[in-house]
Every structure is written in C-alpha cells, then in structure tokens.
C-alpha positions as CSV (number, residue, x, y, z in Angstrom):
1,X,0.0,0.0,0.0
2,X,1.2,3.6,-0.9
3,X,0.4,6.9,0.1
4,X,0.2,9.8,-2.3
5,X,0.8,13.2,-1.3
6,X,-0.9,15.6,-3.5
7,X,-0.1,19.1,-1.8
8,X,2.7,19.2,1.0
9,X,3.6,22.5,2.2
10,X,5.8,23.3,4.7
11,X,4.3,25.1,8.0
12,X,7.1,27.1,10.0
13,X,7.5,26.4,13.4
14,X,7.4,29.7,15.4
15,X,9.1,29.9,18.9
16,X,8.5,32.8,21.1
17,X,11.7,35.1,21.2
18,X,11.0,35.3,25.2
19,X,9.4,32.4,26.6
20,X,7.0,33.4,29.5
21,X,5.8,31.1,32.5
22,X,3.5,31.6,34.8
23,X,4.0,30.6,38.3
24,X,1.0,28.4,39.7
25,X,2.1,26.8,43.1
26,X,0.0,28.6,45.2
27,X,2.2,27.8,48.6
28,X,5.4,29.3,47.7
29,X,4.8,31.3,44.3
30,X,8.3,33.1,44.6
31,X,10.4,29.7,44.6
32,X,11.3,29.1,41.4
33,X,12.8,25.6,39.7
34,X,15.8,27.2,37.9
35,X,17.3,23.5,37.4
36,X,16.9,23.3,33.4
37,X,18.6,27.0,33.0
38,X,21.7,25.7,34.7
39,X,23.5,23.6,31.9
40,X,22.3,25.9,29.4
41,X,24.5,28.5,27.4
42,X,25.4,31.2,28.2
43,X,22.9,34.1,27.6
44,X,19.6,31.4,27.7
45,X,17.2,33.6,30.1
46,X,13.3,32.5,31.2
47,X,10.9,34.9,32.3
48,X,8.7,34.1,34.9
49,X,5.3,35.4,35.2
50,X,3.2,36.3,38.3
51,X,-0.4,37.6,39.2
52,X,-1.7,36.7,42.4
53,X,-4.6,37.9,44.7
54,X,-2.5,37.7,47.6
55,X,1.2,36.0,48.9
56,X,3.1,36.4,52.0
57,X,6.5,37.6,51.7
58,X,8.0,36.7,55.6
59,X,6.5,35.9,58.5
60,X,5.3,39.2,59.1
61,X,4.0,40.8,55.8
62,X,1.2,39.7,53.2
63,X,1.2,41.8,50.1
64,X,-2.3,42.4,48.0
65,X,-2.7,42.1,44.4
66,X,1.0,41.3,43.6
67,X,2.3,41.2,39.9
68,X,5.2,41.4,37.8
69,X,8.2,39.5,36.2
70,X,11.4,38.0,36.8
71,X,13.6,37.4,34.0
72,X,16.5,34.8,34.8
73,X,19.4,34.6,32.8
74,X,22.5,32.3,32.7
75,X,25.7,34.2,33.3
76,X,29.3,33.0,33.5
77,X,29.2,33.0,37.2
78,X,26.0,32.5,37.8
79,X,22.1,33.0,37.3
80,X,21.3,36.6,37.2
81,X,17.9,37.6,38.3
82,X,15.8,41.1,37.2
83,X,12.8,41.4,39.1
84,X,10.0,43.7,39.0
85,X,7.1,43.9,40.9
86,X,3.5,45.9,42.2
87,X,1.6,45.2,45.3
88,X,-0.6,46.7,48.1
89,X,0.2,46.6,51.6
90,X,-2.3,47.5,54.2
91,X,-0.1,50.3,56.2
92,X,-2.0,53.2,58.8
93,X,-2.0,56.7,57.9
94,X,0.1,59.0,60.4
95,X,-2.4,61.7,60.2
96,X,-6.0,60.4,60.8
97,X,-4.8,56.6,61.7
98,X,-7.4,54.7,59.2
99,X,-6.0,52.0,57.6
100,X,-5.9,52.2,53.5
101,X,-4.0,50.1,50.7
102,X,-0.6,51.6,49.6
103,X,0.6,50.9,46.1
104,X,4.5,50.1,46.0
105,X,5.9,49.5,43.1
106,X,10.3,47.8,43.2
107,X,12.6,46.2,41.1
108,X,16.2,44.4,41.7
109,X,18.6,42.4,39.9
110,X,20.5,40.2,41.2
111,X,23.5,37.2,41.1
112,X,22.7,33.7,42.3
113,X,26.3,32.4,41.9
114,X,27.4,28.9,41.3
115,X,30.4,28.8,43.2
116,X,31.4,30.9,46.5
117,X,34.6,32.2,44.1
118,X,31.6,34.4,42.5
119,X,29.7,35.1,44.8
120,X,28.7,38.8,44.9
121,X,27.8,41.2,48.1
122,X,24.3,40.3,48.6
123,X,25.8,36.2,49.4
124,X,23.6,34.8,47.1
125,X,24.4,31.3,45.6
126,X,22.5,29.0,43.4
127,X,21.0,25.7,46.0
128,X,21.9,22.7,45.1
129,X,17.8,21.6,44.6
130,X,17.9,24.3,42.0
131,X,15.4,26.1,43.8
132,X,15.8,29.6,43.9
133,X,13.4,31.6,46.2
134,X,12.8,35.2,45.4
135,X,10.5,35.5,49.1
136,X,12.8,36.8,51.0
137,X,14.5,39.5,48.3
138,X,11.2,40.6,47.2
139,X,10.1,41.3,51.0
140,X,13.4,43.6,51.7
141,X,13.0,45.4,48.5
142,X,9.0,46.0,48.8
143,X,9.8,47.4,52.5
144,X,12.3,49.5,51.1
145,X,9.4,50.7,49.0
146,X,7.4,51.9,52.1
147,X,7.1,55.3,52.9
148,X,8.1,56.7,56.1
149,X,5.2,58.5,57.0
150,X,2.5,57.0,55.1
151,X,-0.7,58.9,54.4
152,X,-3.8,57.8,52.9
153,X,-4.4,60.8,50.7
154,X,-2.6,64.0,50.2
155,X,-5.4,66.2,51.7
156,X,-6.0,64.0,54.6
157,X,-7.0,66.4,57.4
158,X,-5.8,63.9,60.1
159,X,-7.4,63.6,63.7
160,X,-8.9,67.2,65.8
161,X,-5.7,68.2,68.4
162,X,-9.0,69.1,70.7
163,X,-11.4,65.9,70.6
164,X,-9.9,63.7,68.5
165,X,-12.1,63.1,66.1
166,X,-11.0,62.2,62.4
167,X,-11.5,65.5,60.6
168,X,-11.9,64.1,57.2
169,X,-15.1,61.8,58.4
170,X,-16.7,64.8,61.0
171,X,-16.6,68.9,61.7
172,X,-16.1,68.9,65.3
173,X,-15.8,72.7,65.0
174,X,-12.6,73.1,67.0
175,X,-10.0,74.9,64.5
176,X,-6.1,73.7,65.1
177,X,-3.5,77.2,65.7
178,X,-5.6,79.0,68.0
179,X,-4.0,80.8,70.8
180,X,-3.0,78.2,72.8
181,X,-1.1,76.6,70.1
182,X,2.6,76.3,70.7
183,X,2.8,77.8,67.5
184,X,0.8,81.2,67.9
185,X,4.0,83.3,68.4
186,X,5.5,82.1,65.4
187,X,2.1,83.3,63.8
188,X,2.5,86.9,65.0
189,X,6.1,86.8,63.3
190,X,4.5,86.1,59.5
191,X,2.1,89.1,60.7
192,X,4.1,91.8,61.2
C-alpha cells in the first residue's frame, strides 16, 4: 500500500523570542525551579510570570494584588535575576490613623552564583535543589518601597488636636492654631 501526497507544504514552526511562565504553586509562588537553565548557554534567560490575589512575603507581611516578572538569565558565574514587581500593603495613615491600601511598586537584579569564588555582596548562591526563592529579596525590596510617614491621601486632614475626632469623616468645630497653640508666636512673626 502507498500513500500519495498531492499538496505538502511546509508550515514554519514559530518559537516565542521570550518564553513566558506563569507561576502556579500557590504555597510558595516566589520559589522558582531554575534546574533546566543551569546547563544551558550562556545568555539562555526564562521569564517568569506572576499575578496573584494575595502571597506572604516573611513571617510578618502579606502583600495584595501582587504582579510582575522575573527574567533569569544564565551568566558565566552565575544566574542573574531582574525582578519587577506591584503590590498593596495594608499600612496606617500618620495623620487620621485609618487604615488604607498603599501601592508600592520595586525592582532588583541580582546574582545567584554557582560557586562561593563568585559570589557577589548580597551572598547569594544557586542551592543545590535548584530552587531559587525570590520570598525573602522581594520582601526587603518591597519594604524599602514603604514610605516613612505613610498617608492615605494628600489632603487627609488627620485627627482634631482638641477631641480627636477624624476631621476628614466629621466637623467637630474646633479649629487647630488658635491661641493656645505652641505655634501662635510664630504666627505673629508672618504678621508683622
């Protein structure tokens, strides 16, 4: 039995200049299996995708609606890691002490080496699972993000000196700098 072909053409294969994965392991989505990018030439690089509603980055802080990429690529002395990343943190305002969603936005880069001879300042060496795990680097940098004296919006009016009371939310009808203020002599200087 033969088989005729009457029409063959040939269909090119297309392979994405920048191949893209999406992280799906919901327990730890910032450790990433960088095993198959070890043996590889030199200049192979991966990005890795990630979207999630919510991770925890340390013991201590969970960050909301977290996305961004890390692009890993293989180096002579090592993997080298680019990063870049938006979240929300829950923080306090400093002026009327409601809580409220702050949007920080970081990027790093950074050498995972293979052997101790390369390692760089930050001490960072490939494990020999070939697991790296970003949690800990993408917590210091997203703190580093956090304002020092957060407020939830630029005209926040803060809490009444008198009563208390959260002036953006109530008018207790106190007024702040009146003559009992601290302040007041330092008014009578602008006056003059």
């Amino acid at each position: 039995m033969t088989l005729r072909v009457r029409h063959a053409r040939m269909i090119p294969l297309t392979y994405p200049s920048k191949p893209e994965y999406t992280m799906t392991n919901p327990r730890r989505p910032l450790r990433l299996n960088v095993g198959f990018l070890i043996n590889q030439p030199i200049g192979v690089s991966r990005e890795f995708l990630f979207d999630y509603p919510e991770i925890k980055a340390g013991e201590d802080t969970r960050l909301t609606n977290f996305s961004g990429s890390a692009r890993i690529s293989r180096t002579p002395q090592g993997l080298l890691v680019q990063a870049k990343f938006e979240a929300s943190l829950t923080m306090e305002c400093v002026r009327c002490l409601e809580t409220y969603q702050q949007r920080l936005g970081w990027e790093f880069t950074e050498l995972y080496a293979f052997s101790r001879r390369s390692v760089t300042e930050s001490g960072l060496l490939v494990p020999e699972d070939a697991h790296i795990d970003l949690e800990p680097l993408t917590r210091d940098y997203a703190l580093l993000e956090v304002p020092i004296n957060p407020i939830c919006k630029e005209n926040c009016r803060g809490l009444c000196p008198v009563c208390g009371e959260n002036m953006n939310q109530v008018d207790c009808g106190h007024r702040s700098g009146g003559a009992d203020s601290p302040f007041a002599v330092l008014k009578s200087l602008t006056d003059e």
